[in-house]
N, C-alpha and C positions, 0 to 999 in steps of 0.2 A: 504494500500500500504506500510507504513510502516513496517508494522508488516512482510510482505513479506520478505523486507530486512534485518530487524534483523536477521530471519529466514535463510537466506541466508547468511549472517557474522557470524551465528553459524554453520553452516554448514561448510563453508571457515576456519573456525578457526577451527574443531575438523580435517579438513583435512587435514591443516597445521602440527597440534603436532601429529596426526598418521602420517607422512611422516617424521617429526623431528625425533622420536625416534624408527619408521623402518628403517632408513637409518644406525643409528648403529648397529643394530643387523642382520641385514643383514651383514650388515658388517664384524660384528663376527662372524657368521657364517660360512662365506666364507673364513675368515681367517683361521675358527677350519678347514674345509674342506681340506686346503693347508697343515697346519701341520699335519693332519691323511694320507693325500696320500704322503709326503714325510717319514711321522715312516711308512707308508707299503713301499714304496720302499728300505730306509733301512735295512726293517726285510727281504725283498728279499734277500740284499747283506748278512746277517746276519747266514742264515738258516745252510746252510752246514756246515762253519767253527764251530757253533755252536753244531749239530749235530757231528759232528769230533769229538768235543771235548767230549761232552758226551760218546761217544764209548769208546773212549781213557780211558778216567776216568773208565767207568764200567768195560773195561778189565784188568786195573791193578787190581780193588778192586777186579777181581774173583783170580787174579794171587796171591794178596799180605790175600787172604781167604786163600787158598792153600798153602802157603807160610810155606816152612819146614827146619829150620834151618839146620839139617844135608846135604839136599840138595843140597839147595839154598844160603850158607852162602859166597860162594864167587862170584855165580853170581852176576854181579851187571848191566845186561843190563836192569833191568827195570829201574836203572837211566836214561838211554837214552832215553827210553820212554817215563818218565816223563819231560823230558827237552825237548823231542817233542812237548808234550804236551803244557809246558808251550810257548817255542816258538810261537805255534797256536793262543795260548789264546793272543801274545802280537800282534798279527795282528789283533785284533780288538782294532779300534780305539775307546776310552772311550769317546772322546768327542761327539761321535753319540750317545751314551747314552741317554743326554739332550731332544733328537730327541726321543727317544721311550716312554718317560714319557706317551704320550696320549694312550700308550695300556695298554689295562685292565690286571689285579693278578700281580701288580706291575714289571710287565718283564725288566724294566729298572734296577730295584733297584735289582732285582733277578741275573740278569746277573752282576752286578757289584760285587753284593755277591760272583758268583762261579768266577768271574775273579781274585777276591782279594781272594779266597782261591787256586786257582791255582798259584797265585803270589807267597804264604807263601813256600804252598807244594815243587814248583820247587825248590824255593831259601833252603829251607831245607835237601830236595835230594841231590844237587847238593853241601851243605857244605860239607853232611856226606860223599861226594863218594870222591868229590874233593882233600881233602886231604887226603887220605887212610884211613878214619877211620872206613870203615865198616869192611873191614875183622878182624882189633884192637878190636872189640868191641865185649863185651861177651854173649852171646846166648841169654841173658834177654831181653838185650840194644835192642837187632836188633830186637828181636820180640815185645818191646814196639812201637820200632820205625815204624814198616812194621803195625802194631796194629791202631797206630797212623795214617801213609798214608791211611790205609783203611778205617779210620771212614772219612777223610778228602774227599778223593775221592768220598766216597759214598755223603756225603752231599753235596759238589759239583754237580756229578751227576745227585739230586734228583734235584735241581736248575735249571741246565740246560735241563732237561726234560719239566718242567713249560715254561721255557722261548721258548723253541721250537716249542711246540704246541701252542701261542701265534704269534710268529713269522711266523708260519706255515698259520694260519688264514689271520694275516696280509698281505702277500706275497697274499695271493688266491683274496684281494678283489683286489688286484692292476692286476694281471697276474697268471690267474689259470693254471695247467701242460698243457700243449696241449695234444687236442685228436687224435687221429689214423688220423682220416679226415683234421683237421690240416697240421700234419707232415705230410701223404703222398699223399695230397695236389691230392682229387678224380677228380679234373676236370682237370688237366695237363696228359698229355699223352706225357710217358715216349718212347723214342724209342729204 
């Protein structure tokens, strides 16, 4: 009869420290679960401006490829551009950053990269236009300079393309596009 009961306080006791140390991982678990579905619904808000910006970028780098001083030496509407550009980029908020850390190919730090080189590029743009110095500058300057925007842009670009289809992923596990039968909604009868 004894031996019953020891039997039984080993059992009571190994069922004790399994429910001791499943109750914190459980625990964590559920907390990793709350931080993954709020970095997807951020990369929800995230997708388009993000996308935006990529286009934007890859359209200068084809304009500033292109880019022919006898031309184009007093155009200077791609400054506009690029301060559009950067404008976009300062609508996203960095402190949501924090929040993407749990997505995978580092998109947090990715995007922090192309927002801190779109920081530089605007603020660069925008010295050289701002005080008349482009049309002052001499055929070299402006195609180091336009040389320079391009490799910036492109790199940027290549950044924001990673982070995108990242963000793309993340968005789909929270709320995927809607399908045709969704949107025009087969069992409502329109009149």
């Amino acid at each position: 009869m004894s031996n019953a009961w020891e039997v039984a306080s080993a059992i009571g006791t190994l069922g004790a420290v399994i429910v001791a140390l499943g109750i914190p991982v459980v625990s964590a678990w559920k907390g990793k679960q709350v931080h993954r579905q709020k970095a997807d619904l951020i990369a929800s808000r995230l997708i388009e401006p993000v996308k935006a910006l990529e286009e934007g970028l890859r359209s200068e780098m084809v304009s500033y490829t292109f880019y022919n001083d006898a031309e184009h030496s007093s155009d200077q509407s791609h400054a506009a551009r690029i301060v559009r550009i950067g404008s976009l980029a300062n609508s996203i908020n960095v402190d949501v950053l924090q929040d993407l850390f749990i997505l995978p190919n580092g998109c947090a730090g990715r995007l922090a990269i192309a927002l801190g080189i779109i920081d530089v590029l605007t603020r660069d743009v925008e010295v050289v236009m701002s005080q008349g110095k482009w049309p002052k500058l001499i055929e070299m300057q402006r195609l180091f300079l336009v040389s320079q925007w391009r490799e910036q842009a492109s790199n940027c670009a290549d950044y924001l393309a990673v982070v995108r289809r990242e963000l793309q992923k993340a968005a789909d596990r929270i709320a995927k596009m809607p399908s045709p039968e969704e949107i025009y909604d087969n069992n409502h009868k329109y009149q």
